[in-house]
Biotite code that builds the C-alpha atoms (Angstrom):
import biotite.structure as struc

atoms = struc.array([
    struc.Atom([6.675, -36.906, 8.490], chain_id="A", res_id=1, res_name="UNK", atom_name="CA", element="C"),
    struc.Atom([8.524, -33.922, 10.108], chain_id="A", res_id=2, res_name="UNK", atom_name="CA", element="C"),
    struc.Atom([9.730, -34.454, 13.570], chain_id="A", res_id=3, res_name="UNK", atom_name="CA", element="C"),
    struc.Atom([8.725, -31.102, 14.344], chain_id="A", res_id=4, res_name="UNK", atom_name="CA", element="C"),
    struc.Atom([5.340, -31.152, 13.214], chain_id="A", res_id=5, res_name="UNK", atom_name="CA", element="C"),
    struc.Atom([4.876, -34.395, 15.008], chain_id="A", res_id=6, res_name="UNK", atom_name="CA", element="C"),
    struc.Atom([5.487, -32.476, 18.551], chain_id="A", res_id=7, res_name="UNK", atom_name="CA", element="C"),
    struc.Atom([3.912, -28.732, 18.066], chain_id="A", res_id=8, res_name="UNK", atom_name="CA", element="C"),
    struc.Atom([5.556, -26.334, 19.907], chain_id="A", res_id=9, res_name="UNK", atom_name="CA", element="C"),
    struc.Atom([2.488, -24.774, 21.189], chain_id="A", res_id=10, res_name="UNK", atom_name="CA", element="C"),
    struc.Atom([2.730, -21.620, 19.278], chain_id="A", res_id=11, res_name="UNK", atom_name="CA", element="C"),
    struc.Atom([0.106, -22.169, 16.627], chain_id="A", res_id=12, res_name="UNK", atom_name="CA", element="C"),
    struc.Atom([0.650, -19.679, 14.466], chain_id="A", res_id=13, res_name="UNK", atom_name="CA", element="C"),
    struc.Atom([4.753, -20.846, 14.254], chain_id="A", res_id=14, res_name="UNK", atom_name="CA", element="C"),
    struc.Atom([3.885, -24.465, 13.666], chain_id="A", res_id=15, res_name="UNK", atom_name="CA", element="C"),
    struc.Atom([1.247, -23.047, 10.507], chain_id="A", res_id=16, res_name="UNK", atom_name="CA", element="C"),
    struc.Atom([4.301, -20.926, 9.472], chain_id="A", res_id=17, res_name="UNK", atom_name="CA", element="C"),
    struc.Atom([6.705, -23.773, 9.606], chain_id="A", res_id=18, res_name="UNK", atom_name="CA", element="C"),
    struc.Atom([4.212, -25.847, 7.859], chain_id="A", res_id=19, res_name="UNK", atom_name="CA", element="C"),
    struc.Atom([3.793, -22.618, 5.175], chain_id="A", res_id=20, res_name="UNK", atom_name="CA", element="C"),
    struc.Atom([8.023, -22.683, 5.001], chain_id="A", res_id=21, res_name="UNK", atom_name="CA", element="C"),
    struc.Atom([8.266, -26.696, 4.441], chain_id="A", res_id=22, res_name="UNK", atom_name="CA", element="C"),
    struc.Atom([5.258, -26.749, 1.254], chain_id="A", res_id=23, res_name="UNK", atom_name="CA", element="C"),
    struc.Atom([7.180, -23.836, -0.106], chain_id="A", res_id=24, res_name="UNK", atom_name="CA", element="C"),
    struc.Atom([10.227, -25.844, -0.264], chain_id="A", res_id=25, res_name="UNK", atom_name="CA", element="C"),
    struc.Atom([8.459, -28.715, -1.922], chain_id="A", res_id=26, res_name="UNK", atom_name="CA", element="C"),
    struc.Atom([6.529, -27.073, -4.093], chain_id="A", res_id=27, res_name="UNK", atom_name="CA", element="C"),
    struc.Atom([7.645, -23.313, -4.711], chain_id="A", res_id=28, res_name="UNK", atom_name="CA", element="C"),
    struc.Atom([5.633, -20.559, -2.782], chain_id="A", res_id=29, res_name="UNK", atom_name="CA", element="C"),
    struc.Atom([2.329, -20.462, -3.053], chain_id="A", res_id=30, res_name="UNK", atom_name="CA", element="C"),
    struc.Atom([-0.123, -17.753, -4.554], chain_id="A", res_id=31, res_name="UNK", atom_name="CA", element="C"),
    struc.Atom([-1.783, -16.664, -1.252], chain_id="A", res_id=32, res_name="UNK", atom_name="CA", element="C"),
    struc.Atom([1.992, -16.313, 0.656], chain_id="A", res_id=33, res_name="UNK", atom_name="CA", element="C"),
    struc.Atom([4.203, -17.583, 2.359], chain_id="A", res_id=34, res_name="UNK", atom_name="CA", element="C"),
    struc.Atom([3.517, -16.690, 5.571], chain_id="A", res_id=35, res_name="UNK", atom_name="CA", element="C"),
    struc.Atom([0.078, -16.200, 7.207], chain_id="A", res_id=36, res_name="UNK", atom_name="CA", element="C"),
    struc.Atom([1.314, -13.161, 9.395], chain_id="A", res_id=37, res_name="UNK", atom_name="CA", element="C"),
    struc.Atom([2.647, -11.002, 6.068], chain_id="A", res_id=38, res_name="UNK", atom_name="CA", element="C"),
    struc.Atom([2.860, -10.526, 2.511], chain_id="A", res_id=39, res_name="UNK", atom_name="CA", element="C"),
    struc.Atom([4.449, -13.093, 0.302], chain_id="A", res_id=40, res_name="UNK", atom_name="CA", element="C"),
    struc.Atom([7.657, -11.653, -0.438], chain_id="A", res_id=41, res_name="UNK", atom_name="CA", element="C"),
    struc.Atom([7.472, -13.597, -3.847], chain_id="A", res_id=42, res_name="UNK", atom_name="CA", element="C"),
    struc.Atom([4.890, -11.322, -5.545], chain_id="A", res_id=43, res_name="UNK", atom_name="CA", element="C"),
    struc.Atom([5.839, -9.604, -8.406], chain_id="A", res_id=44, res_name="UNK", atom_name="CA", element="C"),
    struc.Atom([7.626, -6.494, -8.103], chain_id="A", res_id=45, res_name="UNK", atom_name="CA", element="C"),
    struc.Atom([6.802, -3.679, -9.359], chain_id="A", res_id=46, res_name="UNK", atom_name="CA", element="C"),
    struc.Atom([3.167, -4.073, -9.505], chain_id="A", res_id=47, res_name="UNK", atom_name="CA", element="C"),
    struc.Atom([1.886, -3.693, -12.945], chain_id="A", res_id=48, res_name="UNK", atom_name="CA", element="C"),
    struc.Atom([-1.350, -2.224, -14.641], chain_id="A", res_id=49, res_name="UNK", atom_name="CA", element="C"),
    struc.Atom([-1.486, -2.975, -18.145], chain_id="A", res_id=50, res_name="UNK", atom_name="CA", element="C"),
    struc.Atom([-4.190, -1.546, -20.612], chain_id="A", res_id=51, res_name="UNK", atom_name="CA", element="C"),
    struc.Atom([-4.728, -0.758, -24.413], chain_id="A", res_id=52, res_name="UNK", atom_name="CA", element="C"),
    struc.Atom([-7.003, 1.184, -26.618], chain_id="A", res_id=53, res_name="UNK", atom_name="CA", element="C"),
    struc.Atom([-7.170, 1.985, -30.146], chain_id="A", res_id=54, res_name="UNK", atom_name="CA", element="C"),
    struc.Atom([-4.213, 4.072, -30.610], chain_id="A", res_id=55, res_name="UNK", atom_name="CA", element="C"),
    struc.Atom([-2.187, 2.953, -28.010], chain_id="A", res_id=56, res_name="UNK", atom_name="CA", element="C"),
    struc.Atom([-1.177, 0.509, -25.131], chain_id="A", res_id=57, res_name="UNK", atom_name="CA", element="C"),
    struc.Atom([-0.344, 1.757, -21.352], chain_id="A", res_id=58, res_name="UNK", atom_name="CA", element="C"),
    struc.Atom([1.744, 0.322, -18.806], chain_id="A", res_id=59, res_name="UNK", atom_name="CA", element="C"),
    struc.Atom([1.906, 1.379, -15.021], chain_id="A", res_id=60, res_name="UNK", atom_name="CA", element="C"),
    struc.Atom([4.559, 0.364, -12.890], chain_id="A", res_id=61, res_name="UNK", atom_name="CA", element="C"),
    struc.Atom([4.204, 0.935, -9.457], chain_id="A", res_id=62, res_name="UNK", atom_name="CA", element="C"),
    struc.Atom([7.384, 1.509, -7.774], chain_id="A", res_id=63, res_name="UNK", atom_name="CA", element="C"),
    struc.Atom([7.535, 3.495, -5.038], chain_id="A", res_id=64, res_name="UNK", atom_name="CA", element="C"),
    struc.Atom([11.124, 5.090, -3.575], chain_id="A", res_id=65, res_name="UNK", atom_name="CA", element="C"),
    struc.Atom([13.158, 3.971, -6.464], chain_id="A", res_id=66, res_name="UNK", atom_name="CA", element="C"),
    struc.Atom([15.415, 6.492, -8.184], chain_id="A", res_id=67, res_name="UNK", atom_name="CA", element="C"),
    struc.Atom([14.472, 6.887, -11.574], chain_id="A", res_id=68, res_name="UNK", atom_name="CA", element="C"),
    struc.Atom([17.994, 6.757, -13.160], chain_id="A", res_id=69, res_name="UNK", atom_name="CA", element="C"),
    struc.Atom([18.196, 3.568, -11.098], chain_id="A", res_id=70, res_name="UNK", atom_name="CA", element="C"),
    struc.Atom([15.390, 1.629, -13.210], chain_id="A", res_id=71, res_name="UNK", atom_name="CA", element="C"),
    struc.Atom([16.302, 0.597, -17.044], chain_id="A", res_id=72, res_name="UNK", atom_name="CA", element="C"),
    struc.Atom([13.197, 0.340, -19.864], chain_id="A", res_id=73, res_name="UNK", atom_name="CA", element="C"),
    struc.Atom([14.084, -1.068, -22.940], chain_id="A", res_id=74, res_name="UNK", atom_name="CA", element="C"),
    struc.Atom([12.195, -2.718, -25.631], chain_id="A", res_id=75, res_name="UNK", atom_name="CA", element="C"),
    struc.Atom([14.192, -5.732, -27.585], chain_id="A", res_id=76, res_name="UNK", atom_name="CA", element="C"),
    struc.Atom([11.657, -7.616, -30.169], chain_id="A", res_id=77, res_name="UNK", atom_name="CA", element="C"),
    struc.Atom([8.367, -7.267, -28.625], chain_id="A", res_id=78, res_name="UNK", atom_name="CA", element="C"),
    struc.Atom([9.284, -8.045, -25.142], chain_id="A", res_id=79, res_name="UNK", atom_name="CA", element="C"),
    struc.Atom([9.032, -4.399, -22.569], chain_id="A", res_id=80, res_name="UNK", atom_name="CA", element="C"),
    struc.Atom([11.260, -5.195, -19.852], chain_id="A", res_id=81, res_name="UNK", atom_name="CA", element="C"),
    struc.Atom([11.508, -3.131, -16.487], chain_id="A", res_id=82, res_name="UNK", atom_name="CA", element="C"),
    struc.Atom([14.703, -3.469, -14.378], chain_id="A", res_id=83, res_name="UNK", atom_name="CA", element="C"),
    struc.Atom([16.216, -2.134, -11.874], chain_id="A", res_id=84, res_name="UNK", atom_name="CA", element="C"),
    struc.Atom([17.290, -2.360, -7.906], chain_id="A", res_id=85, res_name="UNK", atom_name="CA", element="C"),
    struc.Atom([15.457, -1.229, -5.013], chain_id="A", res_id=86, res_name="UNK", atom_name="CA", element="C"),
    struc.Atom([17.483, -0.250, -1.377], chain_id="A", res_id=87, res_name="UNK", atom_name="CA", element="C"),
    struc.Atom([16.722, -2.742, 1.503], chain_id="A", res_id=88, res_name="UNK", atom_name="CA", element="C"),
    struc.Atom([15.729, -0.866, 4.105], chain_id="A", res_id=89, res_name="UNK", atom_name="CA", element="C"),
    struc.Atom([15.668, -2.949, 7.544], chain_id="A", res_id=90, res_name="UNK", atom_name="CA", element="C"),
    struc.Atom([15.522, -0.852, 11.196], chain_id="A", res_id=91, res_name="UNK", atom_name="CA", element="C"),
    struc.Atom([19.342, -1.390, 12.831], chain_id="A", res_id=92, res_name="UNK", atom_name="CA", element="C"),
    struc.Atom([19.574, -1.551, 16.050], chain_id="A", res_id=93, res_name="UNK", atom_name="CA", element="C"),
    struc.Atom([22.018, -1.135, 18.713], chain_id="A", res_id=94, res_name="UNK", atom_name="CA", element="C"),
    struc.Atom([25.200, -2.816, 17.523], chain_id="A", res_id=95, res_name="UNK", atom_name="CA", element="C"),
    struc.Atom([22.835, -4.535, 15.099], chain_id="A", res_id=96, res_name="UNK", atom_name="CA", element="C"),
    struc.Atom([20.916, -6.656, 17.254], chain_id="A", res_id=97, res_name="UNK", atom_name="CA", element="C"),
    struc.Atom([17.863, -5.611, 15.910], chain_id="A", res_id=98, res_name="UNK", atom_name="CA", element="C"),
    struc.Atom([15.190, -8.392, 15.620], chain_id="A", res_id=99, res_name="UNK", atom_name="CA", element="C"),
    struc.Atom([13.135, -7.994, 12.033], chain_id="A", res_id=100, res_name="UNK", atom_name="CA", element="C"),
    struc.Atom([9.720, -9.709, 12.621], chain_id="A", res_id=101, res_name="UNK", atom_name="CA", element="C"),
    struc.Atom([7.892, -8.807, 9.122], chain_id="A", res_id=102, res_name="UNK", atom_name="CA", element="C"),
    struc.Atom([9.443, -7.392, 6.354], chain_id="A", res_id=103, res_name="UNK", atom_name="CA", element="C"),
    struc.Atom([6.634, -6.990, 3.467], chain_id="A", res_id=104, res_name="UNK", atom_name="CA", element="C"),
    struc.Atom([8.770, -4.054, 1.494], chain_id="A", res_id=105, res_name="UNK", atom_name="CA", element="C"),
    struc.Atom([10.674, -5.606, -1.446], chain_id="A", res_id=106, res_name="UNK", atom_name="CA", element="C"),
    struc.Atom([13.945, -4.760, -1.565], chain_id="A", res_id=107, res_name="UNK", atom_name="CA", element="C"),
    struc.Atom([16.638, -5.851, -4.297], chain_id="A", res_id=108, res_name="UNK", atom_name="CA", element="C"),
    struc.Atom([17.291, -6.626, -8.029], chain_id="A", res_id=109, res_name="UNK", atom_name="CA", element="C"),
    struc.Atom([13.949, -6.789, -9.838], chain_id="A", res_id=110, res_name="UNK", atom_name="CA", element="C"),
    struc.Atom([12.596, -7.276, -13.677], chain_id="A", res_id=111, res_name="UNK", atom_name="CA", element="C"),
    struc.Atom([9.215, -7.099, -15.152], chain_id="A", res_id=112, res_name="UNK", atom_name="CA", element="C"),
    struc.Atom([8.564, -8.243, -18.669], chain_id="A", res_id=113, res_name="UNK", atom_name="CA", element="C"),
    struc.Atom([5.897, -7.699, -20.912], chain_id="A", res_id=114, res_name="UNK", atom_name="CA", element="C"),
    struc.Atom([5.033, -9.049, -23.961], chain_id="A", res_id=115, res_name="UNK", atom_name="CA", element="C"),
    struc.Atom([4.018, -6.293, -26.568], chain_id="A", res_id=116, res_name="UNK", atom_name="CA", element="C"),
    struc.Atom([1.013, -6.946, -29.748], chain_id="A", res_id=117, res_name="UNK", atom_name="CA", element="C"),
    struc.Atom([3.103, -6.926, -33.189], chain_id="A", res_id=118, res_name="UNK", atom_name="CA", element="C"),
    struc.Atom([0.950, -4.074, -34.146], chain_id="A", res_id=119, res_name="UNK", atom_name="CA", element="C"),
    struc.Atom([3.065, -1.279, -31.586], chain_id="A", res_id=120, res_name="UNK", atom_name="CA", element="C"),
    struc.Atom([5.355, 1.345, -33.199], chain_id="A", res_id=121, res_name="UNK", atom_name="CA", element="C"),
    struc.Atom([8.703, 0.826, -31.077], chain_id="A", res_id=122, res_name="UNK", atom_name="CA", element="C"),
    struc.Atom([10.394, 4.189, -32.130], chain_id="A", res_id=123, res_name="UNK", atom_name="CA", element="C"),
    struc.Atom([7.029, 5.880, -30.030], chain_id="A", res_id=124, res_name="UNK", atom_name="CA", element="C"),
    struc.Atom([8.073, 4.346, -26.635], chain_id="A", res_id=125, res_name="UNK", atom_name="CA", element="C"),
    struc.Atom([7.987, 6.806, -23.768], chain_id="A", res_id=126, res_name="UNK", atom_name="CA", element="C"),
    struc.Atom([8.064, 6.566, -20.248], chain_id="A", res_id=127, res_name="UNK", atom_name="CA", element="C"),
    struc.Atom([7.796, 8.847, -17.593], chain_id="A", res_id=128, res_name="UNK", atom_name="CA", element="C"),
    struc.Atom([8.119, 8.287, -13.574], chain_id="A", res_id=129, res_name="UNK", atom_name="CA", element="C"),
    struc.Atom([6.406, 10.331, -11.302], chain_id="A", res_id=130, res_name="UNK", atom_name="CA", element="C"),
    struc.Atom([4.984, 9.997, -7.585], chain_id="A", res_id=131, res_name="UNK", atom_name="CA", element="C"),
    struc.Atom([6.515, 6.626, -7.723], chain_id="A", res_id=132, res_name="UNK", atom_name="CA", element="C"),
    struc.Atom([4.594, 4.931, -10.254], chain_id="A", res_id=133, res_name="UNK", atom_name="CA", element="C"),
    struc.Atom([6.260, 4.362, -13.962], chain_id="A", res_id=134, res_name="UNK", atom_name="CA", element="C"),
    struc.Atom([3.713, 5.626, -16.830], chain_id="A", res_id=135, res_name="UNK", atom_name="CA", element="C"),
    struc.Atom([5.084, 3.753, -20.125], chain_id="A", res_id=136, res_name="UNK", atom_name="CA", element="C"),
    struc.Atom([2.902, 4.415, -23.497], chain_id="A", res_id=137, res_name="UNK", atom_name="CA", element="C"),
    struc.Atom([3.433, 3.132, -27.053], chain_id="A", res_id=138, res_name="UNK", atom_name="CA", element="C"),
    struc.Atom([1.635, 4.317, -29.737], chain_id="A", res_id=139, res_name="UNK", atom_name="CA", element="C"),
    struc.Atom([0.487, 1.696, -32.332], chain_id="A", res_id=140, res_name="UNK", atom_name="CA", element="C"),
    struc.Atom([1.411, 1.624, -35.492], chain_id="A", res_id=141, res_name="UNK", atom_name="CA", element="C"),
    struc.Atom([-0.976, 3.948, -37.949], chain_id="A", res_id=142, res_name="UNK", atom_name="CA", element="C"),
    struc.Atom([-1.696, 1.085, -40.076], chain_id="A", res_id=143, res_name="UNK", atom_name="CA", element="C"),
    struc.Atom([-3.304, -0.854, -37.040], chain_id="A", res_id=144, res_name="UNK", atom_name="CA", element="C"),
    struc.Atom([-5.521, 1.691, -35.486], chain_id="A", res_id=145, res_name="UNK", atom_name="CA", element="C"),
    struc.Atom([-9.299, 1.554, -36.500], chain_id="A", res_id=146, res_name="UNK", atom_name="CA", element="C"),
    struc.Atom([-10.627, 3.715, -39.211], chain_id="A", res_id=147, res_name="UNK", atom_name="CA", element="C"),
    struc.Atom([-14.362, 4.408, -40.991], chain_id="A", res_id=148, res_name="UNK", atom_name="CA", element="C"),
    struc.Atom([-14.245, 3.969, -44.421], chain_id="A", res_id=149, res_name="UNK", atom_name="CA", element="C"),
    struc.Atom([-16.962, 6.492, -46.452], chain_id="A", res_id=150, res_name="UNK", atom_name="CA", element="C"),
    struc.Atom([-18.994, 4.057, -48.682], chain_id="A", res_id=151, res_name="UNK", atom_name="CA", element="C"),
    struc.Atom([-19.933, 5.535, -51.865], chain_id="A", res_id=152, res_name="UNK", atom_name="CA", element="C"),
])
């Protein structure tokens, strides 16, 4: 076993964090976190909302801060991907001394990607980013959407 779990430190919630940081290692992090003090710094980023209706299908993307010319949407054989790079911002201290303790704000490269129905019209793609959160709509294809047929 580990020598260091073997002889706690005393500090409960470091040996449960050390514990956290050695299963993550075996077996990737898990679902809940990685760390019981903050968020897992593995979860998906942006956060995504994904819905559809009749006519069309709606993605939001919510990314705070980011500069919109900064994120890429593009649309390559079914597959919506969302890409881009988000500014670490950490407090620096004097001389850069400064201690971080929790950092739960993702910062760097990410990419989202979402597989589209065959039934979406890719020339009616649009996407629009306001209040930081990424609005992306595609219109399906006429032939798809529902209609009533008159009986005679």
């Amino acid at each position: 076993m580990y020598s260091s779990m073997l002889h706690p430190s005393g500090d409960l919630f470091a040996d449960i964090s050390q514990l956290h940081a050695h299963l993550d290692g075996l077996f990737g992090p898990s679902p809940q976190g990685s760390s019981i003090r903050a968020v897992s710094r593995a979860a998906a980023f942006p956060t995504l909302n994904v819905g559809t209706w009749a006519e069309a299908l709606e993605i939001y993307a919510f990314a705070p801060g980011l500069d919109p010319a900064a994120m890429e949407v593009n649309l390559d054989r079914g597959l919506l991907t969302i890409a881009g790079e988000r500014a670490v911002d950490l407090p620096r201290g004097e001389n850069d001394k400064a201690a971080v303790h929790i950092n739960e704000r993702f910062g760097g490269r990410f990419r989202r990607v979402v597989s589209l129905s065959d039934d979406v019209d890719p020339n009616t793609v649009s996407a629009d980013y306001r209040d930081g959160v990424l609005h992306v709509h595609v219109k399906r294809h006429q032939s798809a959407q529902p209609r009533r047929i008159a009986v005679q």
